[in-house]
C-alpha positions in Angstrom: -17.9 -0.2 10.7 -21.5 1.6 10.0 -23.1 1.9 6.8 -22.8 6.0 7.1 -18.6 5.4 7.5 -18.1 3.2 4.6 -20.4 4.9 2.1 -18.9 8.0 3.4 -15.2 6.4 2.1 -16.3 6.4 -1.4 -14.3 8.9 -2.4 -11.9 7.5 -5.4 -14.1 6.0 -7.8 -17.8 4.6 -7.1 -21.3 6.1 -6.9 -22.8 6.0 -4.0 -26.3 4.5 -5.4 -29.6 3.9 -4.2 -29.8 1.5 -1.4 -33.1 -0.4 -3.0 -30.9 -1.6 -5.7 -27.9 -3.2 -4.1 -29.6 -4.2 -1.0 -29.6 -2.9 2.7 -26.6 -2.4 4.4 -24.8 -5.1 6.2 -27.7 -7.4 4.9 -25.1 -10.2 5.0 -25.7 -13.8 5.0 -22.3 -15.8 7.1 -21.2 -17.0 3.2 -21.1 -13.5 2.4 -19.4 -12.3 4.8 -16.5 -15.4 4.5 -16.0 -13.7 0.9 -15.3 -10.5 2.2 -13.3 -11.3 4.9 -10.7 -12.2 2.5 -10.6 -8.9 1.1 -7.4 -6.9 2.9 -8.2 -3.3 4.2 -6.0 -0.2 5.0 -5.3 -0.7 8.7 -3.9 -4.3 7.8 -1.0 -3.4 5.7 -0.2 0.0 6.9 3.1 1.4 8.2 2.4 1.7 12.2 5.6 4.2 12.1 4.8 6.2 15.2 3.9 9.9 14.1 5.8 13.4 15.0 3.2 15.6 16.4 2.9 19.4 16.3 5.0 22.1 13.8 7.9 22.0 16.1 8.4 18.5 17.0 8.0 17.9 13.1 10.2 20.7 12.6 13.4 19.1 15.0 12.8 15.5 13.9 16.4 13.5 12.2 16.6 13.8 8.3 16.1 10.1 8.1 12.9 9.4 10.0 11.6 12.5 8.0 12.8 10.5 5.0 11.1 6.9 6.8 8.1 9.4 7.6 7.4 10.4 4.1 7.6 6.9 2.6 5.7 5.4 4.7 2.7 8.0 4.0 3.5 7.3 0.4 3.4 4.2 0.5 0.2 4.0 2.7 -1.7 6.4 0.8 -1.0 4.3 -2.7 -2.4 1.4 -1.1 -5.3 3.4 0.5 -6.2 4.5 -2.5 -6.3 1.0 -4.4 -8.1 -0.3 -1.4 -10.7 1.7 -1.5 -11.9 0.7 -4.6 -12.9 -2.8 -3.3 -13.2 -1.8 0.4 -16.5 0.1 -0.9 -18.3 -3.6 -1.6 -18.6 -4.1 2.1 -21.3 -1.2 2.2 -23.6 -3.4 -0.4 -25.0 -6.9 -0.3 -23.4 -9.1 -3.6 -26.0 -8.6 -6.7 -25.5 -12.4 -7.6 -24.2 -15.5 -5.8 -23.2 -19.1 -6.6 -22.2 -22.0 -4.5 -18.6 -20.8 -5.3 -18.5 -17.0 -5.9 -20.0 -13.8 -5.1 -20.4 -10.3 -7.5 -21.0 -7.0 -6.8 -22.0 -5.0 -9.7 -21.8 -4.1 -12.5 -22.6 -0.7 -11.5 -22.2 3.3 -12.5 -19.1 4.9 -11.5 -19.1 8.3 -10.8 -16.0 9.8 -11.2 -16.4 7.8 -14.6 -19.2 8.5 -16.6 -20.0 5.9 -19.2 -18.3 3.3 -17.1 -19.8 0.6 -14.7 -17.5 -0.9 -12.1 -17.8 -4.6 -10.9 -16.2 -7.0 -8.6 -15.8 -10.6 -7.9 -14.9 -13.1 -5.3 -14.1 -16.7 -6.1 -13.2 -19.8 -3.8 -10.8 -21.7 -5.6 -11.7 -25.2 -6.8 -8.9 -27.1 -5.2 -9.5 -25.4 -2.2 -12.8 -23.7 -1.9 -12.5 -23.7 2.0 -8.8 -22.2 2.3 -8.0 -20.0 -1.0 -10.0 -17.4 -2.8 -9.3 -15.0 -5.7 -10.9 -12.1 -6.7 -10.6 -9.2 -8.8 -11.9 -5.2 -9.5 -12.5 -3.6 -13.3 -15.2 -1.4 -15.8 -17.3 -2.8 -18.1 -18.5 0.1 -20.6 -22.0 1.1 -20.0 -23.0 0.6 -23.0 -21.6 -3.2 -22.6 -22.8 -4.2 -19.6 -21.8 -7.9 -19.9 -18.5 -8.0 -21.9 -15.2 -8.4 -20.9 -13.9 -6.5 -17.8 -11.2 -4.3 -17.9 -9.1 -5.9 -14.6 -7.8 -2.7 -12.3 -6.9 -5.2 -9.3 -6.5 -8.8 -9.4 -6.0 -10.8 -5.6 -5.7 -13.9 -3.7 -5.9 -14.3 -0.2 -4.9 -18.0 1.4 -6.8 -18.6 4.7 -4.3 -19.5 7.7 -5.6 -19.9 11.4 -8.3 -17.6 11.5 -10.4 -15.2 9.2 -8.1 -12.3 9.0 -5.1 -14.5 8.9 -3.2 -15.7 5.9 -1.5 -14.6 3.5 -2.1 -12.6 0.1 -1.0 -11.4 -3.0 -3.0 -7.9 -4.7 -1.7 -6.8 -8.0 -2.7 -3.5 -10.0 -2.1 -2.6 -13.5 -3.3 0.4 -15.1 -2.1 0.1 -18.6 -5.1 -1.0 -19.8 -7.7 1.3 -18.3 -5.0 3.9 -19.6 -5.7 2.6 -23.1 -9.2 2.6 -22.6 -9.4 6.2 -21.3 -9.9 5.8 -17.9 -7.9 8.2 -15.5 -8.1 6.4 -11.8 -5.9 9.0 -10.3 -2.8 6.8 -9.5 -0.2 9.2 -11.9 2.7 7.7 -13.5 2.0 3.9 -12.0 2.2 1.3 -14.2 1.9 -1.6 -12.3 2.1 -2.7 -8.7 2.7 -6.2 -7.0 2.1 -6.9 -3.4 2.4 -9.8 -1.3 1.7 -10.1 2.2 1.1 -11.8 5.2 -0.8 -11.6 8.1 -0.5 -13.4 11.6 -2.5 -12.0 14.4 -0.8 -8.3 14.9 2.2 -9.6 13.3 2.4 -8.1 9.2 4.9 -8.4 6.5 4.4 -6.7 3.3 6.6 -6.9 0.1 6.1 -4.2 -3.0 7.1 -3.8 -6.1 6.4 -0.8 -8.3 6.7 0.3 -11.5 6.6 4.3 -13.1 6.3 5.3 -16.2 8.4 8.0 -17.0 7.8 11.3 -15.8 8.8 13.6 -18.8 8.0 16.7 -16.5 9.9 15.0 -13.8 12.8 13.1 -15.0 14.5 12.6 -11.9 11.1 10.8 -10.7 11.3 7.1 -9.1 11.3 4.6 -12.2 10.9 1.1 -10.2 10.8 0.7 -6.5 11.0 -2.5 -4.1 9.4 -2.2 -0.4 9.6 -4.4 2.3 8.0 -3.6 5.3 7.1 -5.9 9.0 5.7 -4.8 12.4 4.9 -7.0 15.5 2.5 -6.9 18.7 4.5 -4.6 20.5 4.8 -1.8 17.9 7.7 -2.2 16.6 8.6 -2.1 13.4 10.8 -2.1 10.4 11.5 -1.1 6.3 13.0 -1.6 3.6 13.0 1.0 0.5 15.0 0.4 -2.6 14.4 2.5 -5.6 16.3 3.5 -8.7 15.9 6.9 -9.8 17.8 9.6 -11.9 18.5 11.6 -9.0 22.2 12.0 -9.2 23.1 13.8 -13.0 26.3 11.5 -13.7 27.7 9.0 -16.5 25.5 6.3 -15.0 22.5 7.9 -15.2 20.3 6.1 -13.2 21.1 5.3 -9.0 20.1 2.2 -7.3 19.1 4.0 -3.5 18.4 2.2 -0.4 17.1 3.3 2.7 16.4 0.9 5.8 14.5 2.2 8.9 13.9 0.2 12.5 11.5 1.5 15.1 10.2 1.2 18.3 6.9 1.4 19.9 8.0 4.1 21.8 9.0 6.3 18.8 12.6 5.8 19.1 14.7 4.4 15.6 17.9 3.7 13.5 17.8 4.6 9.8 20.5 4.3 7.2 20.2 5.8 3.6 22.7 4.5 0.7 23.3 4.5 -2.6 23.9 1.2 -3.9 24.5 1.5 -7.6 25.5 4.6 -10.0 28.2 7.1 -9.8 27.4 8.1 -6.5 28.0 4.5 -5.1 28.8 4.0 -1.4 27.6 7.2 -0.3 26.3 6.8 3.3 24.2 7.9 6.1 23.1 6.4 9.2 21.5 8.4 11.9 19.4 7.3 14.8 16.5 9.4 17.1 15.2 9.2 20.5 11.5 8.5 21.7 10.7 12.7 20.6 12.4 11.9 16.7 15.3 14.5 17.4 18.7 12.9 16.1 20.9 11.4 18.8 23.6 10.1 16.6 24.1 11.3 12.6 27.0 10.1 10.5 27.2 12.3 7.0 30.2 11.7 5.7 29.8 14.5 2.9 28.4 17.3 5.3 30.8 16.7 8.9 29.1 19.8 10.1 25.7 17.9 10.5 27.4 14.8 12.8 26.2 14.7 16.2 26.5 12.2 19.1 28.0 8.3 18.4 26.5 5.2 18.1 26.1 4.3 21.5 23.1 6.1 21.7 21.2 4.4 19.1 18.5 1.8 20.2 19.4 -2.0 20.1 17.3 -4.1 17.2 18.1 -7.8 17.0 17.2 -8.1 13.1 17.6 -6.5 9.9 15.0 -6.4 6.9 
């Protein structure tokens, strides 16, 4: 990627500051750039859910790969966004090194004034040539060298090759709530993800938890996601959430919604509810290669079945 690109992708929380202080661009040494490398980006954990094009394609698409659609862009765009914060040390060189560590940083931040952000990779000890951990926070301006405030915390276990392994990136906000600063992320609380990658193949699992929403109450309170694609574009999810959706006795229902695609567009999706007083409510539906439904099964609205399931493409697993 060019310099212009990934100073260009600071858009969440860094400064974009003068290249005399942080070094040239891509002035890497090979140890430097074995640091990075263990850093995850976007295009690594995404959802490769092939995309409806155009209004009326969009428009004609099944209910359920709508539903698939939507959190996969979610679910994409909250891991953009936390991504981006440590993606942006790639268009710096590290302001200090040791024989076991690299930091970038402290520096201003300018969506927060008064705050200086920081990052730092470390080989582990036990295996300095295999695992690494690193982390993202603010220090205060002011207090330049105290204690970080820890927005990300990560590990990434080398496997077969540089980009191979597998990871772990956790996020908590609570305490850069407390301290007054607002990274954009809305009612998260705290996120844990675990991953692994193997050539093309990808399996990511998520956990997330809200705070509550009092101007949305029905709002998603915890949510698990499970998510694998291989070489040949296929893919599949898993989205479990419990949410206050359905006004009732229970008050809070346990939905799950699992989707399987293929490279060529085509997929089976069914939507539950698993726990609450709408329990064992159902619907599976499947769409062709354009996303139009080819078979729906709504057991609560007849009028919206169409086709059987005959017509629904073959998948050999299940998340």
């Amino acid at each position: 990627m060019k310099c212009e690109k990934q100073a260009v992708s600071v858009v969440v929380v860094l400064a974009t500051v003068a290249a005399g202080f942080f070094g040239a661009c891509g002035n890497y040494s090979n140890e430097d750039l074995a640091y990075m490398s263990v850093v995850p980006q976007s295009e690594e954990l995404e959802s490769n859910l092939p995309a409806a094009q155009g209004a009326e394609q969009i428009a004609g698409a099944a209910e359920l790969y709508k539903t698939t659609h939507n959190v996969s862009d979610t679910l994409n765009g909250i891991l953009g966004k936390f991504l981006v914060l440590i993606e942006t040390v790639r268009a710096y060189t590290p302001t200090s090194r040791t024989p076991t560590s690299r930091t970038w940083g402290p520096y201003p931040s300018l969506e927060h004034p008064g705050w200086l952000a920081e990052m730092e990779i470390n080989r582990d000890p036990v295996m300095p040539d295999e695992k690494f951990d690193y982390w993202f926070g603010f220090v205060p301006a002011t207090a330049p060298h105290g204690d970080p405030i820890h927005v990300l915390d990560g590990s990434f276990q080398l496997g077969m090759s540089v980009r191979e392994g597998h990871g772990t990136l956790n996020v908590a906000t609570a305490a850069s709530r407390a301290a007054g600063i607002d990274l954009g992320f809305g009612v998260l609380d705290h996120m844990e993800v675990t991953y692994d990658v193997m050539g093309p193949t990808v399996a990511v699992h998520m956990t997330i938890t809200n705070l509550p929403n009092p101007l949305k109450p029905d709002d998603i309170l915890t949510a698990t996601y499970d998510y694998h694609r291989v070489a040949d574009g296929s893919g599949d999810m898993m989205f479990q959430f419990d949410a206050n959706a359905i006004p009732g006795p229970a008050g809070t229902e346990t939905f799950r919604i699992t989707s399987h695609w293929l490279g060529t567009g085509a997929g089976r999706a069914q939507s539950a509810v698993i726990a609450g007083d709408a329990a064992g409510a159902q619907q599976d539906e499947c769409w062709g290669p354009g996303f139009t439904p080819t078979y729906n099964l709504k057991p609560w609205s007849p009028a919206e079945n169409v086709g059987d399931p005959s017509l629904c493409p073959d998948f050999p697993t299940t998340p």
